[in-house]
Chimera marker file (.cmm) of the C-alpha trace (Angstrom):
<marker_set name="trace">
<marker id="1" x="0.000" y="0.000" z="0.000" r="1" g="1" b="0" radius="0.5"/>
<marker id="2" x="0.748" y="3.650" z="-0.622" r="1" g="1" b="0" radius="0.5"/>
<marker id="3" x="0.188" y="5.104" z="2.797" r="1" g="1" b="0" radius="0.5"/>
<marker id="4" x="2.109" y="3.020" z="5.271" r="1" g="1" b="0" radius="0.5"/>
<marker id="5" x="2.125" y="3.879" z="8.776" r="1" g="1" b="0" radius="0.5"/>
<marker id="6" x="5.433" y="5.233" z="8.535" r="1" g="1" b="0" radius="0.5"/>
<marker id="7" x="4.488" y="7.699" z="6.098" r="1" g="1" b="0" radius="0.5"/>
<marker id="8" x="1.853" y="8.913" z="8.215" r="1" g="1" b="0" radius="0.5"/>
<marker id="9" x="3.592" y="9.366" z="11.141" r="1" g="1" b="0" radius="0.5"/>
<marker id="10" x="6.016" y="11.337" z="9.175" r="1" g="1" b="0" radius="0.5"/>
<marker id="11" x="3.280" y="13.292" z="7.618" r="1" g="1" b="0" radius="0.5"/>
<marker id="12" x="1.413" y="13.813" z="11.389" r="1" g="1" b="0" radius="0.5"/>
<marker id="13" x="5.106" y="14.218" z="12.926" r="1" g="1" b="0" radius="0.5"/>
<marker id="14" x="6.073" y="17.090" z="9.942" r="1" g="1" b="0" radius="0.5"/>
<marker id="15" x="2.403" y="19.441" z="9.899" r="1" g="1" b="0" radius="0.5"/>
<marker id="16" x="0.680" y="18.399" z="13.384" r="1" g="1" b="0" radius="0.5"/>
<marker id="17" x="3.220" y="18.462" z="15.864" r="1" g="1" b="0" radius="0.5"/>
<marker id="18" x="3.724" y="15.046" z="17.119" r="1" g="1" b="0" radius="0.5"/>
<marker id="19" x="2.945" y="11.751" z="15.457" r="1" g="1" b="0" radius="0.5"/>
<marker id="20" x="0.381" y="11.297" z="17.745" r="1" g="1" b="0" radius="0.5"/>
<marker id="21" x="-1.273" y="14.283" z="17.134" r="1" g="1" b="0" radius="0.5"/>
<marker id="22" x="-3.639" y="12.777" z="14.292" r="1" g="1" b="0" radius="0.5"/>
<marker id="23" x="-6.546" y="15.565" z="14.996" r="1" g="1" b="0" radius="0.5"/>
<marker id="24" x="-4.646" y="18.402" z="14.134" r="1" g="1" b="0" radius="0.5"/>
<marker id="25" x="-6.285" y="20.035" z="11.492" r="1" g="1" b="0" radius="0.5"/>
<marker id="26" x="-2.963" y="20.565" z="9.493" r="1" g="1" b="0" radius="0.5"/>
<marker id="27" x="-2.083" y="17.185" z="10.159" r="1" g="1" b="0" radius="0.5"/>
<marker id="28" x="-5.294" y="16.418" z="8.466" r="1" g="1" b="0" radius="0.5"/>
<marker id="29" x="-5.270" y="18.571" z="5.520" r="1" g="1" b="0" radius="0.5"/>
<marker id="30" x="-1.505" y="17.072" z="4.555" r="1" g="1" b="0" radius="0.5"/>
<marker id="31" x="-2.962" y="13.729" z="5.065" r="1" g="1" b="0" radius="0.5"/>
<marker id="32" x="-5.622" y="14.942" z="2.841" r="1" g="1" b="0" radius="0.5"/>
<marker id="33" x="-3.463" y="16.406" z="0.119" r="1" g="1" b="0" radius="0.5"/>
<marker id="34" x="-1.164" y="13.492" z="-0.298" r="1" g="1" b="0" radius="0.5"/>
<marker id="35" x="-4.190" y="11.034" z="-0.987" r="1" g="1" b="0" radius="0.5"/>
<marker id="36" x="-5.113" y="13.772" z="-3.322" r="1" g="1" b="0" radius="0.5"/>
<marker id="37" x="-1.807" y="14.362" z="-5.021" r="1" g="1" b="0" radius="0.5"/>
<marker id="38" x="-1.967" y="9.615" z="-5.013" r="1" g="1" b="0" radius="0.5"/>
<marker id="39" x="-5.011" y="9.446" z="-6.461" r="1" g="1" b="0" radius="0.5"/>
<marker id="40" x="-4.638" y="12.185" z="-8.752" r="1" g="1" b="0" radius="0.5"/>
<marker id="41" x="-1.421" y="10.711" z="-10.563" r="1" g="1" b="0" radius="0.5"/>
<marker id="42" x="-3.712" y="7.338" z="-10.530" r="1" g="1" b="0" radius="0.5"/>
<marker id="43" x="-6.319" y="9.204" z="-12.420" r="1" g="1" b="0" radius="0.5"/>
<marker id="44" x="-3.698" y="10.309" z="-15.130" r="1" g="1" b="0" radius="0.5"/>
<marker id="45" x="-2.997" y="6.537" z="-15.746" r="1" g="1" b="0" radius="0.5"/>
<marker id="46" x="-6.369" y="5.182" z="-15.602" r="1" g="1" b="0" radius="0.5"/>
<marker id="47" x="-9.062" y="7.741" z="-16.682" r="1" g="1" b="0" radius="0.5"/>
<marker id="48" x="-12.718" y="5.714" z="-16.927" r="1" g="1" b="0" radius="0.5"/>
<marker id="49" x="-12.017" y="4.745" z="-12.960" r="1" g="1" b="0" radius="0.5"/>
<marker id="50" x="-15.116" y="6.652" z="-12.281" r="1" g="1" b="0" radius="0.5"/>
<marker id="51" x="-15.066" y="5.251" z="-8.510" r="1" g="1" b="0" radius="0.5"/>
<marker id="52" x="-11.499" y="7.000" z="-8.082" r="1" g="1" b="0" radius="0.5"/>
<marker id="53" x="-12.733" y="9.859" z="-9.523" r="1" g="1" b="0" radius="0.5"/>
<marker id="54" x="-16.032" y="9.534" z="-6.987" r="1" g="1" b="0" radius="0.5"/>
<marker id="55" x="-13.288" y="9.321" z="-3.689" r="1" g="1" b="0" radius="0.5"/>
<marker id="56" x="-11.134" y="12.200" z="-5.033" r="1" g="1" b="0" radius="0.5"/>
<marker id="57" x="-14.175" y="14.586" z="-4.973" r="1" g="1" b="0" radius="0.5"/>
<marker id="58" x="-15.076" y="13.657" z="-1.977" r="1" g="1" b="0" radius="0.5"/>
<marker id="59" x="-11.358" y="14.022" z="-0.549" r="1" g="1" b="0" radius="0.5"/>
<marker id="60" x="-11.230" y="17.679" z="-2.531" r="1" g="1" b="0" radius="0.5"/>
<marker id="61" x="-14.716" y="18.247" z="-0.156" r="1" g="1" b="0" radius="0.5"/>
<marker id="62" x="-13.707" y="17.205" z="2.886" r="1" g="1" b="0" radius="0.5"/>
<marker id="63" x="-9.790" y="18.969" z="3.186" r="1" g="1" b="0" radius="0.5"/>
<marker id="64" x="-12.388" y="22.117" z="1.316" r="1" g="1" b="0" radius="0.5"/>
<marker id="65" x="-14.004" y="21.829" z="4.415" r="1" g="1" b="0" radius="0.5"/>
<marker id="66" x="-10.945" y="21.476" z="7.262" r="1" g="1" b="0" radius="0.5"/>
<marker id="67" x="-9.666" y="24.628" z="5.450" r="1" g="1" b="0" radius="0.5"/>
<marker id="68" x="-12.642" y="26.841" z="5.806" r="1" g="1" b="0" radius="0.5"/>
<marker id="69" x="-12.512" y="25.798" z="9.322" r="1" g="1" b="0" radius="0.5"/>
<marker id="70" x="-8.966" y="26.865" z="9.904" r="1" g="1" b="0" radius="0.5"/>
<marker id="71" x="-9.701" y="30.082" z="8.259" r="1" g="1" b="0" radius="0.5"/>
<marker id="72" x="-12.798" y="30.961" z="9.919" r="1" g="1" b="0" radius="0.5"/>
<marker id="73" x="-10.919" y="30.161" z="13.938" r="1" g="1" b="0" radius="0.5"/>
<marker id="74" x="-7.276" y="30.953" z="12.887" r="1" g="1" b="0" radius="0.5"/>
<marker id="75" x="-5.893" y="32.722" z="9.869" r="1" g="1" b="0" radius="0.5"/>
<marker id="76" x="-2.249" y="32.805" z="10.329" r="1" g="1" b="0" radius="0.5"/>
<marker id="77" x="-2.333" y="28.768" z="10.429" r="1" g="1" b="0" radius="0.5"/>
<marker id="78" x="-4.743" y="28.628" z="7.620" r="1" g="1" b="0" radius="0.5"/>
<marker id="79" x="-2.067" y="30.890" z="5.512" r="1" g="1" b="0" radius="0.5"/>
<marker id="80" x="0.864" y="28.880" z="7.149" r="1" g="1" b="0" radius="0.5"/>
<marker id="81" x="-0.657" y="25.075" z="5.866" r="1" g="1" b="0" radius="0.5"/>
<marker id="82" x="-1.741" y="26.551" z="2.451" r="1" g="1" b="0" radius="0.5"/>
<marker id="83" x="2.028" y="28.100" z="1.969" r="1" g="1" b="0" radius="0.5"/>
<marker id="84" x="3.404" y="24.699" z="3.253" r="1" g="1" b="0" radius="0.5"/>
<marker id="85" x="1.425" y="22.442" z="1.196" r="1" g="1" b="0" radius="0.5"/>
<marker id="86" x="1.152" y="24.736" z="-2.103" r="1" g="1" b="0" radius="0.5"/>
<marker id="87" x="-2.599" y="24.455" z="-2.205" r="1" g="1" b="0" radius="0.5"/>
<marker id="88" x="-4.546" y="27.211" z="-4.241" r="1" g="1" b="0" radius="0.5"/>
<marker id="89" x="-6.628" y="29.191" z="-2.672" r="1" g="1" b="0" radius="0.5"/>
<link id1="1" id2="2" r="1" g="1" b="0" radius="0.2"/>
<link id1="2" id2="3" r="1" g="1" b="0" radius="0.2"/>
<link id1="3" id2="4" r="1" g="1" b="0" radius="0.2"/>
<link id1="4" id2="5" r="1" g="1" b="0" radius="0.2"/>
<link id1="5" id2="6" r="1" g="1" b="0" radius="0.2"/>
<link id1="6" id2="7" r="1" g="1" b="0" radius="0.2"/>
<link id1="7" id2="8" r="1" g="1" b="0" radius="0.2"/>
<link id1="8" id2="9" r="1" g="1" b="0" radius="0.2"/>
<link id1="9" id2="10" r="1" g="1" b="0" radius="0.2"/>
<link id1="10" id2="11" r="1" g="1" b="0" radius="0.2"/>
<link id1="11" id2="12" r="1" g="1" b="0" radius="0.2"/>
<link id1="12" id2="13" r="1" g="1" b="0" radius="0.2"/>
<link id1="13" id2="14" r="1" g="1" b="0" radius="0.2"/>
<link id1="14" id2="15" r="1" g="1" b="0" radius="0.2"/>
<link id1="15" id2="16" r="1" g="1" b="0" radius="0.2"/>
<link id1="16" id2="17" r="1" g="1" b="0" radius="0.2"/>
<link id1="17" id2="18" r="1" g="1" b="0" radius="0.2"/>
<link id1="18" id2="19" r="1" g="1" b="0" radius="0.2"/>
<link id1="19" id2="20" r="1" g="1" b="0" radius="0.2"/>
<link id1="20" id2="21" r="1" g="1" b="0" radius="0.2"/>
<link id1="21" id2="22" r="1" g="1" b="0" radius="0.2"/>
<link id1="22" id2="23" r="1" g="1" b="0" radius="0.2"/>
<link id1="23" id2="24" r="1" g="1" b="0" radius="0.2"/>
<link id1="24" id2="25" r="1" g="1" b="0" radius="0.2"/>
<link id1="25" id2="26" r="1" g="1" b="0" radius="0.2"/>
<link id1="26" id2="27" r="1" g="1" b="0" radius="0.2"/>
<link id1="27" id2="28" r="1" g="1" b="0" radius="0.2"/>
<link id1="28" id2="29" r="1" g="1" b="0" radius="0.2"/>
<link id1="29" id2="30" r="1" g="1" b="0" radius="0.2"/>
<link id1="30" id2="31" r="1" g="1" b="0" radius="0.2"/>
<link id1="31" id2="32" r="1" g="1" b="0" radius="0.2"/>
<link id1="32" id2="33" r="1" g="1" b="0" radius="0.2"/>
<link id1="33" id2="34" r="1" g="1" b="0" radius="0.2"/>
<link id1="34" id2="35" r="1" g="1" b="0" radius="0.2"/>
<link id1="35" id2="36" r="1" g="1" b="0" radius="0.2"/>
<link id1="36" id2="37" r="1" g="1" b="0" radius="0.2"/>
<link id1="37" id2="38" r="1" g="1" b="0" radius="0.2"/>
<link id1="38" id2="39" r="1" g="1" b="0" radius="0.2"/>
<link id1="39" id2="40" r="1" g="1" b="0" radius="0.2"/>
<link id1="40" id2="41" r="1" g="1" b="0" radius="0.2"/>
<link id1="41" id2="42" r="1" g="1" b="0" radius="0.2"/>
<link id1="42" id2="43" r="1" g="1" b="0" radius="0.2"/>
<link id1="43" id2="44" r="1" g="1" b="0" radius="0.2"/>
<link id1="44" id2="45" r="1" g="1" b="0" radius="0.2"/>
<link id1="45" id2="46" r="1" g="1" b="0" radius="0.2"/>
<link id1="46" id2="47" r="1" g="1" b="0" radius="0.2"/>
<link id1="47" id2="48" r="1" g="1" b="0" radius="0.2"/>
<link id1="48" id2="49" r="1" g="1" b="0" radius="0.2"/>
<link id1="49" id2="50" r="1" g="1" b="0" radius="0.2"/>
<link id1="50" id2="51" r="1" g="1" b="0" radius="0.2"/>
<link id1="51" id2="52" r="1" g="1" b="0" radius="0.2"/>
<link id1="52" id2="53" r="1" g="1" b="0" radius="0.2"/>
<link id1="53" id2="54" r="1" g="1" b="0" radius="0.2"/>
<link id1="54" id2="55" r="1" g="1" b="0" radius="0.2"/>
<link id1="55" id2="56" r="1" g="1" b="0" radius="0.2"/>
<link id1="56" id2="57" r="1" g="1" b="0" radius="0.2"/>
<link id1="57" id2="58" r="1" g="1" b="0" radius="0.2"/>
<link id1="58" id2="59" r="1" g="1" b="0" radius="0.2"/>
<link id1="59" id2="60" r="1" g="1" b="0" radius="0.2"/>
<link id1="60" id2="61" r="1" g="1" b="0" radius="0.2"/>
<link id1="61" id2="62" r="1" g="1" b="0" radius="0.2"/>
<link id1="62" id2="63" r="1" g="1" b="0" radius="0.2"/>
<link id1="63" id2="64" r="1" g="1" b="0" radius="0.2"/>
<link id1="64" id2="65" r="1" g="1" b="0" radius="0.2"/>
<link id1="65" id2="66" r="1" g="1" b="0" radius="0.2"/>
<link id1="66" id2="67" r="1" g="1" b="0" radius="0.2"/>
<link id1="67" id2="68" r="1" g="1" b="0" radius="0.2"/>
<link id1="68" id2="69" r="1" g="1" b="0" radius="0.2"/>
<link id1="69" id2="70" r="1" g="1" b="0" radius="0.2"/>
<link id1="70" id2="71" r="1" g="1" b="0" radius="0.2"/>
<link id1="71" id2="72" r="1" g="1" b="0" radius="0.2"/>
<link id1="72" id2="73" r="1" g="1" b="0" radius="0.2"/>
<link id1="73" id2="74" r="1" g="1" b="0" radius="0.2"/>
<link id1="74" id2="75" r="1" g="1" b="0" radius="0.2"/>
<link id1="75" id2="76" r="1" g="1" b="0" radius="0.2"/>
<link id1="76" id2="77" r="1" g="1" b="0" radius="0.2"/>
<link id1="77" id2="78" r="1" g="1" b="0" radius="0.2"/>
<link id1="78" id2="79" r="1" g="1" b="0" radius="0.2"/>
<link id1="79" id2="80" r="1" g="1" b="0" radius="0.2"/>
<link id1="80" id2="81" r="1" g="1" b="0" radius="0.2"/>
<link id1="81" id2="82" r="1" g="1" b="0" radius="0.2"/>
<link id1="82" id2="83" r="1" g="1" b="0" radius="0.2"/>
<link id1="83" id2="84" r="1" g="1" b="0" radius="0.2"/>
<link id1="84" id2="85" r="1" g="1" b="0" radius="0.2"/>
<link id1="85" id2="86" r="1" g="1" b="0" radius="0.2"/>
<link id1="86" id2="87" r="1" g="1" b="0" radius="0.2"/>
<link id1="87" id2="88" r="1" g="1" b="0" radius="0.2"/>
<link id1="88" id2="89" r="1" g="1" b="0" radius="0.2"/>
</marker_set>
């Protein structure tokens, strides 16, 4: 598999804090982008996978959603995780 648990630590351990720190909404929204960034190179390869398509949407909703959060409660860590990450606005 893609995301081992190694990876994720490193991604929790690198934008939340700790590795422990899973809730972290940066630690989530890097989780989030690196499916995205996975499933979008999958999508290049195979383009009628119509289910992948289905999950990266949803993905693309859900880190949507985490980052109106952030930028509603905190804007310097909103501008911080979309800097990091190089997500557009």
């Amino acid at each position: 598999m893609y995301l081992t648990k190694e990876v994720k630590a490193e991604i929790f351990k690198k934008h939340g804090g700790s590795e422990t720190n899973t809730g972290s909404a940066e630690g989530q929204i890097a989780l989030f982008t690196f499916r995205i960034n996975h499933l979008t190179e999958h999508l290049k390869r195979n383009r009628k996978d119509f289910n992948t398509e289905r999950s990266l949407v949803k993905l693309v909703g859900k880190r949507r959603s985490l980052l109106d959060y952030l930028k509603t409660n905190d804007i310097e860590r909103y501008r911080a995780i979309i800097k990091e990450l190089g997500i557009r606005k």
